[in-house]
N, C-alpha and C positions, 0 to 999 in steps of 0.2 A: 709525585715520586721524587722528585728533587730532593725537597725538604727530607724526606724522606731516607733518603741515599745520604745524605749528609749527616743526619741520625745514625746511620748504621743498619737502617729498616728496613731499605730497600728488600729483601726476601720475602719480606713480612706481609707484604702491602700489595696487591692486584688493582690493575685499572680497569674496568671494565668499561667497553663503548659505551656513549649516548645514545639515546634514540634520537632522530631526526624527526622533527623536530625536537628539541630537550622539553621535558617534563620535568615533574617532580624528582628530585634526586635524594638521598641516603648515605650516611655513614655507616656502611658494613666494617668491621673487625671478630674476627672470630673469635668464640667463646675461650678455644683451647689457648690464644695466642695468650704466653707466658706476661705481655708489654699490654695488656688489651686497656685493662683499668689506665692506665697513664695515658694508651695513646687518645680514648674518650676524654680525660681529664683534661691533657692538654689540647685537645683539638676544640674542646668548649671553651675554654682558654682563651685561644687565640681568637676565636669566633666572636667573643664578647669584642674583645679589645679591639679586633679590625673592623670592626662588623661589615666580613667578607660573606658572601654570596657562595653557597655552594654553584653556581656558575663560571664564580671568578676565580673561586680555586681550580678548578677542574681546567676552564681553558688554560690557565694560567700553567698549570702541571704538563697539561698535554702539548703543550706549545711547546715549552723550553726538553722537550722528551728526545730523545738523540734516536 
């Protein structure tokens, strides 16, 4: 949500809790959202280039979350 908010997205974008323990996890964006196609583009993107963990993203977001 950070990145997020600093995009300008923050509206756009819901966090949804983990399960306890964490499972398999998902990039949802909804179909209507006008930014959808870019925000899958660039999130593959980055995914390549970091090659971050949807773990690392998530704690990472939820952590730094005010």
């Amino acid at each position: 949500m950070v990145e997020a908010s600093k995009l300008g997205m923050g509206d756009e974008i819901k966090a949804l809790p983990l399960p306890e323990p964490p499972g398999h996890m998902f990039l949802g964006v909804a179909n209507v959202s006008n930014q959808r196609d870019r925000i899958i583009r660039d999130y593959n993107l980055v995914h390549k280039i970091f090659k971050v963990t949807y773990e690392q993203l998530l704690t990472e977001e939820l952590t730094t979350q005010k």
